[in-house]
NUNUDO-293997 format. One line per 10 residues: number of its first residue (from 1); for each residue x negated, y negated, z of C-alpha. Coordinates in steps of 0.02 Angstrom, whole numbers, plus 50000, padded with zeros to 5 digits. Layout:
NUM) X Y Z; ...
This chain:
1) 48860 50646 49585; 49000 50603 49712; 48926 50633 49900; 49028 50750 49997; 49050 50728 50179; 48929 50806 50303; 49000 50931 50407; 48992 50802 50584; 49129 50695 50477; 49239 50846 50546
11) 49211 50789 50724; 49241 50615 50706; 49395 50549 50825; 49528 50524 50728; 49689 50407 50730; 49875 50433 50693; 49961 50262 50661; 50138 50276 50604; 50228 50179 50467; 50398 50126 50424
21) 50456 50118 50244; 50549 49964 50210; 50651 50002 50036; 50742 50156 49944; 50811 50266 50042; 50779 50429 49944; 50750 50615 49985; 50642 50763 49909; 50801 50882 49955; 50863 50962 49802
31) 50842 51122 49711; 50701 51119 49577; 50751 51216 49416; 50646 51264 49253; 50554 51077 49284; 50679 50987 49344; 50751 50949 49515; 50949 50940 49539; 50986 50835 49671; 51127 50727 49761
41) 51153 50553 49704; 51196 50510 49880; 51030 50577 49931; 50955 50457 49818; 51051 50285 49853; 50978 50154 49953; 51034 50154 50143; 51182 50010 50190; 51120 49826 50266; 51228 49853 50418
51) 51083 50004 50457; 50956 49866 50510; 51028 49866 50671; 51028 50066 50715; 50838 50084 50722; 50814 50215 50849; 50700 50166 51009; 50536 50165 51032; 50433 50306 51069; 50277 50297 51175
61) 50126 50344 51092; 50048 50528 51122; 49913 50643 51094; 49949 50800 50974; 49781 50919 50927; 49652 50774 50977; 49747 50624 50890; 49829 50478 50972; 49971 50447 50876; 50074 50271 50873
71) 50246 50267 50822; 50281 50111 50685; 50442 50026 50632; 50468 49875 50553; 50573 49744 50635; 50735 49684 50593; 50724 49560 50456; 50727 49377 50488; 50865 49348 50393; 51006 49459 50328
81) 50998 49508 50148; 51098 49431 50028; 51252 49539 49981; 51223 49526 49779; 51109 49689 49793; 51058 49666 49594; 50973 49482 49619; 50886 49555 49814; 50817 49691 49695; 50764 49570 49560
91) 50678 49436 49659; 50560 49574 49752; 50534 49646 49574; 50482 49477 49511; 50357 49485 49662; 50303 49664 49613; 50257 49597 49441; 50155 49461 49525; 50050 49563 49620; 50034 49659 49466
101) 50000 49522 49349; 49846 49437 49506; 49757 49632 49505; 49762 49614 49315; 49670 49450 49323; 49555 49479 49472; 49489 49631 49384; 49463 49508 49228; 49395 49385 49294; 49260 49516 49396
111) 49230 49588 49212; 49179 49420 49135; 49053 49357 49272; 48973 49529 49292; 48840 49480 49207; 48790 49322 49308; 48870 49366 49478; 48892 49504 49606; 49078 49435 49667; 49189 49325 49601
121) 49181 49143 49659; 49357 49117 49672; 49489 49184 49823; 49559 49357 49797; 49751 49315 49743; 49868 49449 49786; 50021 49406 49837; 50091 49507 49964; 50293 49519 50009; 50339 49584 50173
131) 50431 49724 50173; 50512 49664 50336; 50605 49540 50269; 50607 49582 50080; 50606 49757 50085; 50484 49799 49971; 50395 49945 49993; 50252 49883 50099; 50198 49958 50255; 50170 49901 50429
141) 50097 49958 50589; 50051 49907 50766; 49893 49882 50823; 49820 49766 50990; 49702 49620 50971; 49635 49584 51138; 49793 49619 51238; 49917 49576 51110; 50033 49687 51041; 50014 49647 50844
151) 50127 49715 50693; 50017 49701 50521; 50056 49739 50344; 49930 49888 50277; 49876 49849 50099; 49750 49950 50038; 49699 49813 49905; 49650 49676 50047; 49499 49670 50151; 49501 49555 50300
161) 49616 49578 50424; 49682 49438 50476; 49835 49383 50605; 49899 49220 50664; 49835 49120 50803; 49862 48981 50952; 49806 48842 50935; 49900 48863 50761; 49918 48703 50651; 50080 48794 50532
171) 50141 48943 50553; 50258 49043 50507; 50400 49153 50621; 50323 49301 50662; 50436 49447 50783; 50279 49473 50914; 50189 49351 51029; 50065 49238 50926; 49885 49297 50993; 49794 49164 51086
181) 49609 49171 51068; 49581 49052 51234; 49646 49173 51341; 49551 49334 51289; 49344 49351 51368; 49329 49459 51241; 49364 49325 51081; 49208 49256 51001; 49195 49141 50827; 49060 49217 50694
191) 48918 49088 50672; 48928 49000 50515; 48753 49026 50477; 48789 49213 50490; 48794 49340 50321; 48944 49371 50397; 49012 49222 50357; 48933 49204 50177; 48881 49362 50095; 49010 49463 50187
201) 49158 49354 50187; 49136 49311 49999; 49142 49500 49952; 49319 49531 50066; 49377 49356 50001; 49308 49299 49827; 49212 49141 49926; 49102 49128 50074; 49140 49037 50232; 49125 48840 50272
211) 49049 48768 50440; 49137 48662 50582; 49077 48521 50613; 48969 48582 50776; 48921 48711 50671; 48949 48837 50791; 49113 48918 50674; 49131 49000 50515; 49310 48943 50427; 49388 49064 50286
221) 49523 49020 50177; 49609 49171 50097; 49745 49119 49946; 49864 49250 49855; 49947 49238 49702; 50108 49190 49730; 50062 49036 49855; 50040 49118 50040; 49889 49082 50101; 49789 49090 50261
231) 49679 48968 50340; 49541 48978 50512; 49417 49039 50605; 49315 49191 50546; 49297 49276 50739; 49255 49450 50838; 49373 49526 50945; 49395 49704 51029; 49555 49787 50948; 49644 49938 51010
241) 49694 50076 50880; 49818 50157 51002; 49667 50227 51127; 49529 50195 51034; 49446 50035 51062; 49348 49932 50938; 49242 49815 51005; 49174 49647 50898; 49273 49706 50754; 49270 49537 50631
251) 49464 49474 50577; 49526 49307 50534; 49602 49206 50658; 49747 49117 50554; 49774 48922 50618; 49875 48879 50465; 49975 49004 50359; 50114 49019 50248; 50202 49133 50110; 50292 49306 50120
261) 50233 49403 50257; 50406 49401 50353; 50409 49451 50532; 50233 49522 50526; 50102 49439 50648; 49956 49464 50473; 49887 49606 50368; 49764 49750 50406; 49643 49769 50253; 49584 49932 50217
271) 49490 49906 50054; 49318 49950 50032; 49189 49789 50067; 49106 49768 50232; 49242 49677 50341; 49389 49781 50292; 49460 49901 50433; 49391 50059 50356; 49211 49993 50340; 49212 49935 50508
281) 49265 50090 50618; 49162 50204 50518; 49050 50231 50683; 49234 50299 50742; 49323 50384 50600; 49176 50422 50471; 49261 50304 50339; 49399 50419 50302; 49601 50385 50291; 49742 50448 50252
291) 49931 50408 50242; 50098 50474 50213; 50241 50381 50136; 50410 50426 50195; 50574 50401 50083; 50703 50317 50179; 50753 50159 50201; 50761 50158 50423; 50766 50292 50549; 50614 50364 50454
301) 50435 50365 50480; 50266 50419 50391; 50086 50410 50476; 49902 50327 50467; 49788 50423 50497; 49592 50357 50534; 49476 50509 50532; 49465 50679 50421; 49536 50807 50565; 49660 50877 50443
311) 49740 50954 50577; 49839 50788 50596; 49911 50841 50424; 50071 50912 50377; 50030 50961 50221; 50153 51098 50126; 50006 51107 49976; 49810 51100 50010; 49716 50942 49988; 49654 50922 49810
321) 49508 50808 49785; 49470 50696 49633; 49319 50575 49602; 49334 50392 49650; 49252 50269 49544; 49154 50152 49622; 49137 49990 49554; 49038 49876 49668; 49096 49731 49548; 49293 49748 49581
331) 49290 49770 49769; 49412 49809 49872; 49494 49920 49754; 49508 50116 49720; 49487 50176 49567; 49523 50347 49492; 49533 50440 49311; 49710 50469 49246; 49671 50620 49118; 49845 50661 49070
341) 50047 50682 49131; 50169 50778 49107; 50363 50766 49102; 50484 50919 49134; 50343 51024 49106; 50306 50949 48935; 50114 50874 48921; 50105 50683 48859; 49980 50643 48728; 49937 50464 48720
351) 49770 50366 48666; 49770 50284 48859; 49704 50432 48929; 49530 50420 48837; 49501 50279 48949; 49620 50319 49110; 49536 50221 49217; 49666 50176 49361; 49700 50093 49520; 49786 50151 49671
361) 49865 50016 49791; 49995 50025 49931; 50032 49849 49909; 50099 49884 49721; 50277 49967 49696; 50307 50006 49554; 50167 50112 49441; 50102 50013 49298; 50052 50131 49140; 49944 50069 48976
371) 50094 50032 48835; 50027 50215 48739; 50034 50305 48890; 50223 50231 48951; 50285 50242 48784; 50255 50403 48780; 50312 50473 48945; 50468 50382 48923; 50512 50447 48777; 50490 50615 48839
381) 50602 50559 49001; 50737 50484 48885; 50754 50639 48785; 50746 50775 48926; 50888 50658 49021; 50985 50607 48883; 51152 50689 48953; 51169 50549 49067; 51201 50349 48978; 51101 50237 48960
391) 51132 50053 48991; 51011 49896 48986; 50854 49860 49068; 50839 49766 49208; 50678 49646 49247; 50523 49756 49235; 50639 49914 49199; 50670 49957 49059; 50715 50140 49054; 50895 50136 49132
401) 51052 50227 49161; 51231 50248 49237; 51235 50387 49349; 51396 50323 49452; 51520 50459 49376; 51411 50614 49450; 51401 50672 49613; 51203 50758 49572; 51102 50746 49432; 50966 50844 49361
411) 50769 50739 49344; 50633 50815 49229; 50492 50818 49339; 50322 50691 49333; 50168 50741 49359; 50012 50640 49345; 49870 50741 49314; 49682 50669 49373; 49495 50697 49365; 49446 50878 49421
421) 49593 50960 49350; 49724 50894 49509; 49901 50879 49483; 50000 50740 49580; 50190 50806 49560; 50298 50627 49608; 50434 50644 49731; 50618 50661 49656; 50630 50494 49764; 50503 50415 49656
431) 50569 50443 49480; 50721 50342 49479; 50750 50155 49576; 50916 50120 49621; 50963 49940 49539; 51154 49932 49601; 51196 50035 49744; 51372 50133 49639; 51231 50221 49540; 51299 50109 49380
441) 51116 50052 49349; 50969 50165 49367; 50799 50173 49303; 50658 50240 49272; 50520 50188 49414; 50394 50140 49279; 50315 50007 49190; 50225 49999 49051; 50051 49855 49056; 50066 49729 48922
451) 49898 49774 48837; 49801 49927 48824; 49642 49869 48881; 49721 49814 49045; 49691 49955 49206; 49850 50043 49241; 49904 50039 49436; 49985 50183 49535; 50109 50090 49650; 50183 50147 49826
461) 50351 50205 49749; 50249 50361 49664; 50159 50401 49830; 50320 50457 49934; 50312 50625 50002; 50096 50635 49987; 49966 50649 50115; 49838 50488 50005; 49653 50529 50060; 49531 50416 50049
471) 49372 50475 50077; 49257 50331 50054; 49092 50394 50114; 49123 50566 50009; 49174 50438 49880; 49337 50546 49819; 49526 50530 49855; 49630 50685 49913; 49831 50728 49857; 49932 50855 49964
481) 50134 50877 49943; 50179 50823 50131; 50360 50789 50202; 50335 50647 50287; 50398 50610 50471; 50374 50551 50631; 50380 50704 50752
């Protein structure tokens, strides 16, 4: 049985970081009508390039009911995006499906050496795109390593935290001041004879740590799938989560990095082994998070929040609780039952959900379904928004349609139904993925797995518009309808 929080959890302090969304520019306006919501097609489009430069300023951070709260926005991208919209979305689909494709075979390869091994001897791969500069829908936030101000991808399918460092051997352009370990008192390497540096480090990573030559530092070298990497020194430092400080909390010091990570000094890891983020501050925050997605593309913002004071909430519908799996084998990810969906009101049946085993992952875009379960759900979408053309697939999509001739249309709802009888009704914004920006190619924001026996993955586009709990020490993840917003 599942562990439920003690009462003290309640008084835990609590944290409010706040995140930018870095892709479709969608909204949950629109009028819902016998299971379907009729809404603008403007209000669905993407937002224009030229809109990187209007980000509004920033605000300072503040208390509100006991929570600090820190406003987050990405930074303009490094580079302007290419013009041809269709390729832009393409190439960070391609990426999608490689994140995809790494989980798939991480969670293999865990399943073959259960047997012999606790972890996997081989470094986690998944790749990771910035949603800086590619505009995926990855999230970032600011947090302060010693005295630097540091902007860090959240991915809840990573667990060390890691950011780039002076003296750095290669590294890549990052928009905030690199953080220099030689100039902080409070910087310290983790021995290498440490279980830090073995047990620990091989359970966030996939391997353990090597010694330097005086023996005196731990190295870690952390590869993804789709060739970033990053290389150095395994180390304690106090960080500052807005007011709250964290001293001797264990990150990677980066010397030599490379891959997708745009602007972004690293990542913050909030999966579920000892050295991620959430395992670390559970002294402070009683191993509970949350977050909130927003649906627009700039001038919007969602929120972190570290602790369980649901008073930081806006949510419109109460929290709803389901059973996490945990699987000490696949760590860092969290795993829930998928029991069943519905579209437009109208229940799928499908073999996949005698075995619904799924993953959730902010890192992942686009939701990943077992071929019986997508087949059937988009068969039931095709027929319920047949009124509209069709056209062809595109990349992972391949549900698709040409909306361009109407100024609304009219979406079937989805609703993804879990363990404990709770419903997870998707955001209008999540259904449909704008391929060209006319509205001449739409699609469905689904894909299907290319085997059954593979575990499905509920990406970030399907978790717009929800207040996520994870509630690690009660073992059980919360869903609440939530309009999400800075304010």
């Amino acid at each position: 049985m599942a562990r439920l929080p003690s009462p003290m959890l309640l008084s835990f302090p609590f944290f409010v970081l706040v995140l930018f969304t870095v892709l479709a520019q969608g909204s949950s306006a629109g009028v819902v009508q016998d299971n379907a919501v009729v809404v603008s097609l403007h209000e669905l489009k993407f937002g224009d390039d030229d809109r990187l430069s209007s980000m509004s300023a920033s605000q300072i951070p503040r208390k509100q009911n006991g929570a600090t709260i820190l406003e987050l926005k990405h930074n303009p991208p490094l580079s302007k995006p290419k013009k041809n919209h269709a390729k832009y979305i393409q190439n960070l689909l391609i990426l999608d499906e490689a994140r995809a494709t790494s989980i798939q075979d991480h969670i293999k390869n865990y399943k073959f050496q259960e047997k012999n091994v606790e972890f996997s001897s081989e470094a986690v791969q998944l790749p990771l795109s910035s949603g800086v500069k590619l505009q995926t829908l990855n999230y970032v936030t600011t947090i302060k390593i010693g005295s630097t101000d540091t902007t860090v991808i959240v991915d809840t399918g990573s667990d060390l935290t890691w950011v780039q460092c002076t003296p750095c051997m290669a590294c890549y352009t990052q928009q905030d001041p690199i953080f220099n370990s030689s100039s902080s008192p409070t910087y310290n390497s983790v021995p290498c004879n440490s279980t830090t540096c073995t047990a620990s480090l091989q359970a966030a990573t996939g391997i353990s740590g090597s010694c330097s030559s005086d023996r005196n530092s731990c190295f870690y070298a952390l590869g993804y799938g789709d060739g970033s990497y990053t290389r150095g020194i395994l180390a304690q430092e106090t960080i500052a989560l807005g007011d709250v400080q964290i001293p001797n909390f264990i990150f990677g010091c980066g010397r030599s990095n490379r891959g997708l990570f745009g602007g972004t000094s690293g990542l913050m890891g909030l999966g579920r082994t000892q050295l991620s983020l959430v395992s670390q501050t559970t002294d402070q925050f009683g191993g509970v998070f949350s977050y909130c997605l927003p649906t627009r593309l700039y001038n919007s913002s969602g929120s972190l929040v570290l602790g369980n004071d649901t008073s930081a909430f806006k949510n419109v519908t109460p929290v709803s609780y389901t059973r996490m799996i945990v699987d000490p084998t696949m760590a860092p990810f969290y795993f829930l039952n998928l029991t069943g969906a519905s579209v437009g009101g109208v229940p799928i049946n499908a073999s996949g959900f005698s075995n619904g085993k799924i993953l959730i992952d902010s890192g992942t875009v686009i939701t990943r379904l077992p071929p019986s379960i997508y087949k059937a759900l988009k068969a039931e979408f095709v027929a319920q928004f047949s009124s509209y053309p069709a056209v062809t697939g595109f990349s992972i999509l391949d549900t698709c349609f040409n909306l361009s001739s109407y100024d609304e249309v009219r979406v079937p709802t989805l609703k993804l139904e879990l363990e404990g009888e709770v419903t997870v009704s998707i955001d209008v914004s999540g259904i449909l993925y704008f391929v060209k920006k006319d509205g001449s190619q739409v699609c469905l924001a689904m894909a299907s797995l290319s085997y059954e026996d593979q575990v499905g993955i509920i990406g970030n586009y399907q978790q717009k518009n929800q207040r996520v709990v994870y509630d690690t020490v009660g073992s059980r993840l919360g869903f609440a309808k939530e309009p999400c917003s800075y304010s």
